[in-house]
N, C-alpha and C positions, 0 to 999 in steps of 0.2 A: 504494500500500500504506500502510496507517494504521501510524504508528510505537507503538510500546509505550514506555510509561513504566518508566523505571530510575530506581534510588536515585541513581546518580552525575549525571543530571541533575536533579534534584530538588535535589541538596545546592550545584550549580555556581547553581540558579535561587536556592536559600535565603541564597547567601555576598554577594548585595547586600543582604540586608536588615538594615539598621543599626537599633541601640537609639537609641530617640527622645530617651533619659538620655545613655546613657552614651557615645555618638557611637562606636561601635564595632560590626563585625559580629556580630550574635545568637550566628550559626554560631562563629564562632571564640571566642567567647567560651565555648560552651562551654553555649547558654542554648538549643539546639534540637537535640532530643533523640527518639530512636528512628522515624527517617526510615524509613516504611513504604507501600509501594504497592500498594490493594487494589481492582483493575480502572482504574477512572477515575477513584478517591478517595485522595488524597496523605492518609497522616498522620503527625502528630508530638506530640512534645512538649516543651513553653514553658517553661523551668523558670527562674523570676521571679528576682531577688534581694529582694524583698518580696511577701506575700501582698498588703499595699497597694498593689500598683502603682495608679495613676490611669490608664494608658497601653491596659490591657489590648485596649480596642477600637480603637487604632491602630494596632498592634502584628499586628494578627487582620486587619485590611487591608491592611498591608504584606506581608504573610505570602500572602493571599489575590494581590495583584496582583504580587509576585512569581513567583508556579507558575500557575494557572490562564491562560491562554491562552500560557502562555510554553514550560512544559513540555510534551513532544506526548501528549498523551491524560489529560490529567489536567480533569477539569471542576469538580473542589470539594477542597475540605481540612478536616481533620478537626483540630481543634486539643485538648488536653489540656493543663490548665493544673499546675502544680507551682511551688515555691518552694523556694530554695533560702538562705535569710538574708545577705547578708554580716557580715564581725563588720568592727573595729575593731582593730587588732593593732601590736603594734611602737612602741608608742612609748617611748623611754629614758626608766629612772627613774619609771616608772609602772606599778603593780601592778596586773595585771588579775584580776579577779573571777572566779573558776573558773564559767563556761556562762554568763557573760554576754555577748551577742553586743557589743551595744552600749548605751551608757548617754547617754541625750536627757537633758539640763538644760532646767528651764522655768522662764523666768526674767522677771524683771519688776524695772525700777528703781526702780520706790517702790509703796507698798501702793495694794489699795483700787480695782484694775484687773482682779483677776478671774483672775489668775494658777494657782491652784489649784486653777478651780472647771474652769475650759481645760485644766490636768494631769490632772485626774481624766477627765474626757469625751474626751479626747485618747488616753490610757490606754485607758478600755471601747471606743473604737472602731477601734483597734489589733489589741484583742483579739475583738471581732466581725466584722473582716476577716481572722481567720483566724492572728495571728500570737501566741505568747509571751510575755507583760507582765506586771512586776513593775513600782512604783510604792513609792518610796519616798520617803517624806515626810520633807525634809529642813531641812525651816521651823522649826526650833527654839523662834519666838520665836513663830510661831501654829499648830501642827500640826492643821489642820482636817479632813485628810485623812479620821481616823478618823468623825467631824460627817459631811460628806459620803457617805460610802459603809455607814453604818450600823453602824461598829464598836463593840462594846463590850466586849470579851476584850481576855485581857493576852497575847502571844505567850511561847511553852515552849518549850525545851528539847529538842530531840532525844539521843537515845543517845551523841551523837558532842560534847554540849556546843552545839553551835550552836543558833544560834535557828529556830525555824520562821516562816517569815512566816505572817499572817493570810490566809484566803484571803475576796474579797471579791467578785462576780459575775465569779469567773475568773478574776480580777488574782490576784497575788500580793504583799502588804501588807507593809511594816515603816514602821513612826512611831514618833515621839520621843511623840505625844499617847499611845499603848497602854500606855505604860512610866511616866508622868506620873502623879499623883493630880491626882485632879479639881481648877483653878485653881492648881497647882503651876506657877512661875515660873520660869522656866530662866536662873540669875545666875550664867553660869558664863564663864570666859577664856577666849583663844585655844585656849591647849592642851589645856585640859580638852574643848572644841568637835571641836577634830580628834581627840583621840581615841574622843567617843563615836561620831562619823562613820566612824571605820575600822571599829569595831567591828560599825556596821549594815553596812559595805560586804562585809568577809570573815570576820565574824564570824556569819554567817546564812546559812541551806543555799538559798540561791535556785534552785539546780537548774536546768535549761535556757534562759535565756532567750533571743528575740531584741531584745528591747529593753526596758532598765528606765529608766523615767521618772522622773526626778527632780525634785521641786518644790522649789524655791531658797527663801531669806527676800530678800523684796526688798532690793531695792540694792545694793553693793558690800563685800563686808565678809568675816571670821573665816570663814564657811560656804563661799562662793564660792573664795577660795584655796586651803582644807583642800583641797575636791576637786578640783580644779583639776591640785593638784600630788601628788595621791595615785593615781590613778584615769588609765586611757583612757576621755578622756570625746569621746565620736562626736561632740558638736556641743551647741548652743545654740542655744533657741526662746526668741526676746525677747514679752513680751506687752505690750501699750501699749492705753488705750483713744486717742480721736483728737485728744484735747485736747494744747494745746501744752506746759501744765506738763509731762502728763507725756509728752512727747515730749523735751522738755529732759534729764528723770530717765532715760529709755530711751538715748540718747545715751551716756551716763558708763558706762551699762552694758554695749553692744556696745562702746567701749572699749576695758571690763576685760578682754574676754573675748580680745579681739584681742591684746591684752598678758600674757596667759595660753595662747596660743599655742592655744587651742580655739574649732572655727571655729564660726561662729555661721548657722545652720541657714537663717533668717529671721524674719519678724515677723509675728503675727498679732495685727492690729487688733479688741478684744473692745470691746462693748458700741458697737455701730458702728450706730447708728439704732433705730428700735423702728418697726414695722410693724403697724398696730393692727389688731386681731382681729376686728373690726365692719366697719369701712373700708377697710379694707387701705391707710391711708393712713400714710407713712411721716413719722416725724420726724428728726429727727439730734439728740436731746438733748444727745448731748457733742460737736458737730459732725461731718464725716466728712471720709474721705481721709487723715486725719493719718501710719495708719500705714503705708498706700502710700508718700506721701511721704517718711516717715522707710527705709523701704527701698529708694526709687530713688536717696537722698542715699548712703548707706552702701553703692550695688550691693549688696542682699541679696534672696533671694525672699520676695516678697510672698505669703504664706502661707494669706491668707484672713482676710474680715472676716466675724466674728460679731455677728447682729443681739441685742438683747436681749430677752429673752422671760420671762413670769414664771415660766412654770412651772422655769426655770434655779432662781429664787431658793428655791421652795417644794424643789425637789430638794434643796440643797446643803440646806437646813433639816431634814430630815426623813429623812435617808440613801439616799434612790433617787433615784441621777442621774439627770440629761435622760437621757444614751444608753442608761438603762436602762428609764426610763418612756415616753420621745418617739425612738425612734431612728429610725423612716420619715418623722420632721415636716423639714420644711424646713430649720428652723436643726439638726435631726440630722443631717442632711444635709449642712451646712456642716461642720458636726463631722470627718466622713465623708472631706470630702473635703482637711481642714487635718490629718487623720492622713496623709492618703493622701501628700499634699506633702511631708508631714516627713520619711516612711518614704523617697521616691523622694531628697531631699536627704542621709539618711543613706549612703543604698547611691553614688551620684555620690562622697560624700566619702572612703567608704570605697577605691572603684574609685579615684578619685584617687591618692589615696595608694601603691597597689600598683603603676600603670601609669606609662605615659609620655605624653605630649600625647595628646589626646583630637582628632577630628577637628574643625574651627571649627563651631562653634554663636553661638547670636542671643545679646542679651543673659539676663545672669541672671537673670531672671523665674519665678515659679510658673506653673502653666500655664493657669488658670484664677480665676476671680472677682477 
């Protein structure tokens, strides 16, 4: 007699399969969801803690080689994808932003490495995989942001006093460059710094997010402590190109951030060879490797390296990102998949935090490139 399939074995087959992050059962977690059996077709549904997962396809054969030939009478599964955010929460002495899930720092220890241009396209592809992003530009001392993404309005005032962010292909915008007159120089002190900093952080109706991007002024300084010590801030994205200077300058930077008690996400190596459009021959103008190397010295994930491409530079020039004009191109693609790292790095840090030991995993590595 052929046996029929039931939910109770379906869920006993589902409770081996472990989150490839978070080293914990899907099922108990709480992340596989309305267990249904319709003849010989198991379905369910996945509910992510990032729309970015990078995982999705091994996740969908774990799932698969779990039920199929295990469970009696089931021959395929039917998966439905959902997302659920984690936020950031609880940390003492730290005011949290009302719907902000979490807040990414993008950070770079000396200029001139592309810090902003990696914020911005890290941002749109955040927000083209499906998830909530606000973007605030927190460079005081170069706010490009607005340069970039084709600002030219001053943000207003809602009903309630707050500011309304700029909205920019879906991001949600606040800069210090919006509020500035053109070539207006920001000579201002500590104190005056952290206070216009509070004021874009809970002085502005930012409304739902799950993740607001924050772009740092290089190096160590007034900006990085304001928020530091203001804010629950989910983590740190260091950027380096591969050269050694600034591998020395990135250095001082993961650091700070360790001595500010905010974990540091990993590193993504920008301007990491150029691969020429005629030949597809590649060069390493600023050498490569550097910024692997700098995150297997510090144990951090290696986050992905970006090749250089022009059409990056004519973007930032002329307010339509890469990810907006190039987003199926190969280096979008990189883009793509160094949001998708960051996202899965926030939710681990977040789960960290809430849980207790995680089951052993390899070393801390990205999963790819």
């Amino acid at each position: 007699m052929t046996e029929i399939a039931t939910v109770e074995a379906l869920e006993r087959a589902l409770a081996t399969v472990i989150d490839p992050e978070l080293r914990r059962p899907m099922l108990q977690l709480g992340m596989l969801r309305d267990l249904a059996i319709e003849g010989d077709v198991a379905s369910l549904r996945v509910v992510l803690t990032t729309p970015a997962c990078p995982l999705k396809d091994r996740i969908q054969q774990d799932v698969e080689a779990a039920v199929v030939g295990v469970v009696p009478g089931i021959q395929s599964v039917r998966l439905t994808w959902d997302a659920n955010v984690s936020s950031t929460r609880g940390l003492p002495g730290r005011q949290e932003i009302p719907g902000v899930r979490n807040a990414v720092a993008i950070s770079a220890g000396k200029g001139g490495v592309g810090k902003t241009t990696v914020g911005v396209n890290v941002a749109l592809a955040l927000r083209q995989l499906g998830a909530r992003v606000g973007l605030l530009d927190a460079d005081v001392y170069g706010p490009n942001v607005p340069i970039m993404l084709g600002i030219d309005e001053h943000p207003q005032a809602g009903p309630d006093g707050k500011m309304r962010p700029l909205d920019a292909h879906g991001l949600k915008v606040v800069s210090f460059g919006t509020i500035l007159k053109p070539g207006q120089p920001v000579i201002w002190r500590g104190p005056m710094l952290a206070k216009a900093l509070r004021e874009f952080l809970y002085e502005v109706a930012w409304g739902e997010l799950d993740y607001l991007v924050i772009d740092l002024p290089p190096g160590t300084g007034d900006v990085q402590l304001s928020l530091a010590q203001s804010m629950p801030m989910t983590g740190a994205v260091i950027c380096t190109t591969p050269q050694d200077v600034s591998l020395a300058d990135v250095s001082r930077g993961i650091e700070m951030f360790r001595q500010l008690n905010v974990p540091v996400l990993g590193v993504v190596e920008n301007m990491s060879g150029f691969v020429c459009p005629h030949c597809n021959e590649r060069t390493d103008i600023f050498g490569s490797g550097g910024g692997r190397e700098l995150a297997q010295r510090y144990e951090l994930p290696f986050l992905g390296a970006i090749p250089l491409d022009p059409r990056i530079r004519v973007g930032d020039n002329t307010g339509a990102p890469f990810m907006v004009t190039s987003p199926d191109s190969p280096v979008g693609r990189v883009f793509v998949e160094v949001a998708s790292h960051i996202a899965a790095e926030v939710s681990k840090e977040n789960f960290a935090a809430q849980a207790g030991p995680a089951m052993p995993s390899g070393p801390r590595v990205a999963l790819s490139r």
